[in-house]
MARVEXDREN-227221 format. One record per residue: x, y, z of N, C-alpha, C in turn. Coordinates in pm, 1 decimal, always signed. Layout:
BEGIN
((X Y Z) (X Y Z) (X Y Z))
...
! end
This chain:
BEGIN
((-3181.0 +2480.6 +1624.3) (-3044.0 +2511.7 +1592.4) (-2950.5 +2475.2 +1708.3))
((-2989.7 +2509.5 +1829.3) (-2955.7 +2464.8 +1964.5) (-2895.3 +2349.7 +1959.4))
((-3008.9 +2226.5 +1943.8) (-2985.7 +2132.8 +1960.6) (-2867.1 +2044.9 +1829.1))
((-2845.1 +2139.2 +1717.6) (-2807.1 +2113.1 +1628.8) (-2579.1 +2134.0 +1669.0))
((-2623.0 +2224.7 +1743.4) (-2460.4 +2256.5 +1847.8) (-2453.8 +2132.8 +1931.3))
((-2528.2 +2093.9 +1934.3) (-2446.5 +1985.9 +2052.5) (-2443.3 +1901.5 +1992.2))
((-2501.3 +1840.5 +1931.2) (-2447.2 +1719.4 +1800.5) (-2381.4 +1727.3 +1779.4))
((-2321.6 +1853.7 +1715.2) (-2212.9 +1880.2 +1637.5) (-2034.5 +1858.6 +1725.2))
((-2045.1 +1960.3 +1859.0) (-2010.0 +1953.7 +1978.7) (-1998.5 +1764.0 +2022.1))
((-2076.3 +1726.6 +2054.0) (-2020.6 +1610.5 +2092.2) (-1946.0 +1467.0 +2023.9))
((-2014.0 +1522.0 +1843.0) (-1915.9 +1429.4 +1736.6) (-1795.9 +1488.6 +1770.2))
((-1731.5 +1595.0 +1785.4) (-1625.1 +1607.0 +1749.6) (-1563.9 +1581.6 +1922.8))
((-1582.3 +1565.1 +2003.5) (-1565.8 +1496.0 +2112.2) (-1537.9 +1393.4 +2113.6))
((-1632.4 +1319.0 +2039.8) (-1612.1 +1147.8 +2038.8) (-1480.3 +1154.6 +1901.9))
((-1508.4 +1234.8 +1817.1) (-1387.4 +1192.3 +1687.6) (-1185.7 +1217.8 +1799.7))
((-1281.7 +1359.1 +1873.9) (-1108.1 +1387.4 +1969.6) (-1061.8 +1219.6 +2071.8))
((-1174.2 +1228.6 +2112.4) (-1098.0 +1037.0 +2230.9) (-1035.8 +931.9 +2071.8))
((-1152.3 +917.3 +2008.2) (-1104.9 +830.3 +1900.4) (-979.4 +814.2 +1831.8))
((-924.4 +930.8 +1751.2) (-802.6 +981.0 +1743.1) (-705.3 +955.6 +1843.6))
((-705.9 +949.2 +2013.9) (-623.4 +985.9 +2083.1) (-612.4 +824.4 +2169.3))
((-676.9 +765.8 +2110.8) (-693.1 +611.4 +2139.3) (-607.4 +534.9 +2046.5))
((-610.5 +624.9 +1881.3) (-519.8 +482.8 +1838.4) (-423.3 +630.1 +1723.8))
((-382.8 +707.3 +1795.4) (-314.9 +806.7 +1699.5) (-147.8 +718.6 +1710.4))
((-148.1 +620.2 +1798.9) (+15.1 +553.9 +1846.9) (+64.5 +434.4 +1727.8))
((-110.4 +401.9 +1695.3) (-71.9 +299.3 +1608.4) (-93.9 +332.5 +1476.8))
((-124.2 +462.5 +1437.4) (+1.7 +514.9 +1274.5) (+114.3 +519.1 +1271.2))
((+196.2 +567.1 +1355.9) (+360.0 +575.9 +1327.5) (+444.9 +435.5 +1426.4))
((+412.2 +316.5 +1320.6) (+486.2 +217.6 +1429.9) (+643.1 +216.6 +1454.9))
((+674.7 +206.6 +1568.3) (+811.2 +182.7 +1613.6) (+909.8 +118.6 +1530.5))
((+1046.5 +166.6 +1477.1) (+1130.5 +114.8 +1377.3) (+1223.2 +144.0 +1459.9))
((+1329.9 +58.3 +1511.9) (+1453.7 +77.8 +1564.4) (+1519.5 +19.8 +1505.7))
((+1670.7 +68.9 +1482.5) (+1741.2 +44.5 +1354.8) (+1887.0 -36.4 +1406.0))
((+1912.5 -18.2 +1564.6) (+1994.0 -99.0 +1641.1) (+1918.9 -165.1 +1766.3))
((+1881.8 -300.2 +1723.9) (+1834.9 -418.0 +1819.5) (+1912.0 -515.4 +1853.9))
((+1924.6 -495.4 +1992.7) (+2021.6 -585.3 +2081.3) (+1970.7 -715.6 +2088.4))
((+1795.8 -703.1 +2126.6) (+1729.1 -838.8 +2159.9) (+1602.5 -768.7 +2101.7))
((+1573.0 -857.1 +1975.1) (+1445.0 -830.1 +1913.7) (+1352.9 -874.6 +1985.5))
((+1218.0 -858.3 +1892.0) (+1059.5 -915.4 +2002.0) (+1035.4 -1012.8 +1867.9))
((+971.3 -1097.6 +1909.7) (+895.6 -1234.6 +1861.6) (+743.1 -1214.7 +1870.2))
((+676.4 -1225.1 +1770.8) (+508.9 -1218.1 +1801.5) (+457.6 -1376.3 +1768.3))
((+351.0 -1372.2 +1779.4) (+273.8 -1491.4 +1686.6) (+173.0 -1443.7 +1586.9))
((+146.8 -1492.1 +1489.1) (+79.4 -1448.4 +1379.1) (+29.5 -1522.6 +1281.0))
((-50.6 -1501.2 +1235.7) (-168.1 -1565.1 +1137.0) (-82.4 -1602.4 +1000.3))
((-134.0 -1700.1 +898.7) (-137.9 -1729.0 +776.7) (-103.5 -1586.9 +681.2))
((-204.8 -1484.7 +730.5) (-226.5 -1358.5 +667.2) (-141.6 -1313.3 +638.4))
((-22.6 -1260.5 +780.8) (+82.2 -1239.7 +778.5) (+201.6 -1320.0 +687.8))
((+228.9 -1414.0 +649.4) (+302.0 -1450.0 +589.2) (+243.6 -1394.8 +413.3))
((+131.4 -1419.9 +367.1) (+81.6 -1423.7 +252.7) (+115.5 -1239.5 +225.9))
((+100.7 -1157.4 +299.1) (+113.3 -1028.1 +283.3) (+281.4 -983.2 +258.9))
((+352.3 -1057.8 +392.4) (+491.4 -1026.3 +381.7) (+538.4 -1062.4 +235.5))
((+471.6 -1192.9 +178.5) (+565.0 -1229.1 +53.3) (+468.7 -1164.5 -109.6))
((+376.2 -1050.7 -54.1) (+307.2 -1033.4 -167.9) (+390.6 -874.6 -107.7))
((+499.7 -835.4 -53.1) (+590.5 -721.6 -42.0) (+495.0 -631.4 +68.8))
((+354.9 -613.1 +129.7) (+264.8 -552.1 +206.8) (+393.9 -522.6 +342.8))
((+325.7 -400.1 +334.5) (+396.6 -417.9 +470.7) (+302.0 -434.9 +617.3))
((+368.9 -525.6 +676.0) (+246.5 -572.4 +799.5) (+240.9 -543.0 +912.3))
((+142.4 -454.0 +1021.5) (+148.5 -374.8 +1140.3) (+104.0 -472.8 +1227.1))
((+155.9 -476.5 +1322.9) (+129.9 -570.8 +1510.8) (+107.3 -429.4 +1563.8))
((-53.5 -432.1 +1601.5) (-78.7 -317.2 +1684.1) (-10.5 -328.0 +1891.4))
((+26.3 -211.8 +1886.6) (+45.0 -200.9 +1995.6) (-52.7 -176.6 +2138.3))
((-41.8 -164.0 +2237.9) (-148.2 -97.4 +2319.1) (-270.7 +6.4 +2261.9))
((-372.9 +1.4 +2254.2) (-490.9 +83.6 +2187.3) (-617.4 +125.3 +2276.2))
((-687.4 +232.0 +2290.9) (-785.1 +274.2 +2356.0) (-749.7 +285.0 +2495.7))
((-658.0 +268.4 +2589.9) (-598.3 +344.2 +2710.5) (-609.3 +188.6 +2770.8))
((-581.1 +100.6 +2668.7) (-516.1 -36.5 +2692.2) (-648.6 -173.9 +2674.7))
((-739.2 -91.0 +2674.6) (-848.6 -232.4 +2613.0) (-789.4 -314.3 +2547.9))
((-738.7 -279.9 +2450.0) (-657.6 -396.8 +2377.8) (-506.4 -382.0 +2414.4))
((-451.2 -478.7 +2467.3) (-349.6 -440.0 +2547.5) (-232.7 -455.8 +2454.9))
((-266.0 -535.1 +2326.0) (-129.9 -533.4 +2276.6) (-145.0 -650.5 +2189.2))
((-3.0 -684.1 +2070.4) (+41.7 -770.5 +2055.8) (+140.6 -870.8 +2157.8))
((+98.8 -977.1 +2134.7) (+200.9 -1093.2 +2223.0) (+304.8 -1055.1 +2190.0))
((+446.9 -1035.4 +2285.4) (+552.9 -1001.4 +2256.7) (+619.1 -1150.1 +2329.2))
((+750.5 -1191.9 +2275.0) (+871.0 -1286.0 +2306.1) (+942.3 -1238.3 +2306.3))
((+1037.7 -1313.9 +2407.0) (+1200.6 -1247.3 +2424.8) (+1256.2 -1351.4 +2315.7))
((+1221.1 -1465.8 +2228.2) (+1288.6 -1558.4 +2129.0) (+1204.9 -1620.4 +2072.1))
((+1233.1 -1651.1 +1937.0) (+1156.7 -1738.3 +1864.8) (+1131.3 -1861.4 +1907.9))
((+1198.4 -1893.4 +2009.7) (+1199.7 -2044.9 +2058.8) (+1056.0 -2000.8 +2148.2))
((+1074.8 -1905.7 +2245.1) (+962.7 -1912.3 +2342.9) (+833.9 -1851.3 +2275.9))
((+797.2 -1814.6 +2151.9) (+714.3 -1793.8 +2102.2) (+628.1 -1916.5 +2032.1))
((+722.8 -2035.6 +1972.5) (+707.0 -2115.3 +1949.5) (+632.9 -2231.8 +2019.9))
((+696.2 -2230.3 +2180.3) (+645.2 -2306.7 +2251.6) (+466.6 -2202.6 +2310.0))
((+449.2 -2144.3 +2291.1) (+326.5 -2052.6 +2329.3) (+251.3 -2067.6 +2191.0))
((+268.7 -2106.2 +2085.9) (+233.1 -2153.5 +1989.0) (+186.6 -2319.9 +1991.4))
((+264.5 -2414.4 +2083.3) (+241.9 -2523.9 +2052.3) (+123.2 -2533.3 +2201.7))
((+181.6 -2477.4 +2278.7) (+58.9 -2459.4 +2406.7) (-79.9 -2441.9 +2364.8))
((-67.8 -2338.5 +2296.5) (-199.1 -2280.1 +2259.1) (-281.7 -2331.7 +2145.6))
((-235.7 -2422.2 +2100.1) (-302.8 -2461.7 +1940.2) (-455.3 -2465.6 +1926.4))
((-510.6 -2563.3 +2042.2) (-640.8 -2555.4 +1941.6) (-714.0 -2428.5 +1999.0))
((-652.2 -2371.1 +2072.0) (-717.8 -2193.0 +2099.5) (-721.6 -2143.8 +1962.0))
((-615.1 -2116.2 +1903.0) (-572.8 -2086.0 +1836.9) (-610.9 -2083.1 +1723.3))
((-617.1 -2254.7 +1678.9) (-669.1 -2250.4 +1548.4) (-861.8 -2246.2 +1558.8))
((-904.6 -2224.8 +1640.7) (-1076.0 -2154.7 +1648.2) (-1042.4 -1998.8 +1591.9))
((-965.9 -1947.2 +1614.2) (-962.4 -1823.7 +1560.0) (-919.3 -1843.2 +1422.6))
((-766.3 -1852.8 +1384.7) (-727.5 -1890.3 +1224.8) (-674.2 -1968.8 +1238.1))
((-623.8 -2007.6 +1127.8) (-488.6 -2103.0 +1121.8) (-338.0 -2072.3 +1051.7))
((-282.9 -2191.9 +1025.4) (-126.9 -2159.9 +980.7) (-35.7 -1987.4 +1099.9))
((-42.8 -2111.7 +1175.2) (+8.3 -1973.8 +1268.0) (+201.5 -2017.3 +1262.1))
((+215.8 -1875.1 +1265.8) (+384.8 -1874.4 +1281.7) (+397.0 -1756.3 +1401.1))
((+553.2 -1759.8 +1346.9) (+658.1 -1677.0 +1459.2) (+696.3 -1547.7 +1405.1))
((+687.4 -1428.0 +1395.7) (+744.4 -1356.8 +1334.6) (+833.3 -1236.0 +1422.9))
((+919.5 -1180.3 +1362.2) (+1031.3 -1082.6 +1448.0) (+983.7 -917.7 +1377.6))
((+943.6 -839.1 +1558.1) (+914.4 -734.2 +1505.0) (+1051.2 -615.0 +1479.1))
((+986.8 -465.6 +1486.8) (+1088.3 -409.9 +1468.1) (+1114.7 -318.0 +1601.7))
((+1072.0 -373.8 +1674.1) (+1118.2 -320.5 +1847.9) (+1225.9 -412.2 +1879.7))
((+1274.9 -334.7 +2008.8) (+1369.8 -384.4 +2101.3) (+1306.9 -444.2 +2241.8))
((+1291.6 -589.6 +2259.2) (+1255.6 -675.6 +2348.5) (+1237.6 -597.1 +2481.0))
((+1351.8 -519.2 +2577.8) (+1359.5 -475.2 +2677.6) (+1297.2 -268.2 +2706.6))
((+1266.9 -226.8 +2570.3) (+1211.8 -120.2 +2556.9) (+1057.0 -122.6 +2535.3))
((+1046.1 -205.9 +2450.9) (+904.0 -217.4 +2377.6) (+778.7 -275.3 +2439.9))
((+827.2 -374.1 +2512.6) (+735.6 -464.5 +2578.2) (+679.7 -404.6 +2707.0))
((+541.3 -445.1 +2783.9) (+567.0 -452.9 +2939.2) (+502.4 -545.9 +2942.9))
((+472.8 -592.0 +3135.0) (+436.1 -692.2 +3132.8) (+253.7 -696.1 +3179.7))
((+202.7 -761.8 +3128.7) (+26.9 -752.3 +3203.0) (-32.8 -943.0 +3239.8))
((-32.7 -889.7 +3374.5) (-95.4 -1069.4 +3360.6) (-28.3 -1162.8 +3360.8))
((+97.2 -1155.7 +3354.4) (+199.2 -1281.4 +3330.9) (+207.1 -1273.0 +3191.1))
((+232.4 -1213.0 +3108.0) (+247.2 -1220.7 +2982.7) (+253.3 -1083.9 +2924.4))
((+358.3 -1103.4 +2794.2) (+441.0 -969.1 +2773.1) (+371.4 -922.7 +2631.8))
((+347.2 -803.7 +2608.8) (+287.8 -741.6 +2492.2) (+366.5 -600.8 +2458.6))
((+360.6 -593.6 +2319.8) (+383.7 -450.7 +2287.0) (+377.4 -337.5 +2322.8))
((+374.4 -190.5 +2351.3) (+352.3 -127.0 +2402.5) (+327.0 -38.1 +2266.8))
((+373.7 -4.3 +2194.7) (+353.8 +69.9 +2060.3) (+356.6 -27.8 +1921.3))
((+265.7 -4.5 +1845.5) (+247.2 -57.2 +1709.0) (+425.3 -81.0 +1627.3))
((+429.9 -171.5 +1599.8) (+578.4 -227.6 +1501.4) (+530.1 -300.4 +1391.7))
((+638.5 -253.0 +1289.0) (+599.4 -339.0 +1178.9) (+641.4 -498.7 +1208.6))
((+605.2 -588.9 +1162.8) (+616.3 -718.4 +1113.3) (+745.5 -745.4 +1020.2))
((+850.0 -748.6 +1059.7) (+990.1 -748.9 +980.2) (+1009.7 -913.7 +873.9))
((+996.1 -1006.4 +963.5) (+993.5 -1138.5 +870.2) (+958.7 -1243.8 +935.2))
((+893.3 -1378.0 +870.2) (+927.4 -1498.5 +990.8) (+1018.7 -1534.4 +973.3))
((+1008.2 -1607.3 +1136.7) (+1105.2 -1692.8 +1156.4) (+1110.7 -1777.2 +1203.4))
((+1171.4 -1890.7 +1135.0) (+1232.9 -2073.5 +1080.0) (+1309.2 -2072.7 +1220.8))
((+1236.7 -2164.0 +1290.0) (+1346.9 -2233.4 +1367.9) (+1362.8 -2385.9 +1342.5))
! end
């Protein structure tokens, strides 16, 4: 029975970190006055979801930053060119990659890791964008 407490005891240990690793990326960030939006890059998926009405999440920072984030841009232009940099990286993973505008504010949302800027909290996927 003993040993039957600490099983029990340490699932719910591991379920408490689990929860507290990605409890940020259920309620994603919606700001409703954006001065300077964020720019991501994004898969085929993303477009096929946006126009089948889905609504589409860019996770933010997760697990106390293992995954550090979505790619964030200060413009569709400079997302674009990090798009044309990166291609055949890129397409080994998927393809039909675009630009899309989240629902954060560029100078709140983002920080920086590495030379390169990422999300800090989960945002929805608002629309692409045509340059």
């Amino acid at each position: 029975m003993r040993k039957l407490q600490w099983v029990v005891l340490i699932l719910v240990a591991l379920s408490s970190l689990v929860w507290l690793g990605v409890k940020d990326a259920i309620a994603p960030v919606m700001r409703s006055d954006v001065d300077s939006p964020i720019f991501t890059v994004g898969d085929g998926h993303y477009r096929d979801a946006l126009a089948s009405g889905s609504q589409v999440l860019k996770f933010g920072r997760l697990f106390w930053g293992i995954y550090p984030g979505g790619l964030a841009f200060e413009s569709a232009e400079a997302a674009t060119q990090y798009l044309h940099l990166h291609k055949e990286e890129l397409e080994t993973i998927s393809s039909d990659w675009s630009v899309y505008r989240l629902s954060g504010e560029y100078q709140l949302d983002t920080y920086v890791k590495d030379d390169q800027r990422y999300i800090k909290s989960s945002m929805l996927v608002l629309a692409e964008s045509k340059i």
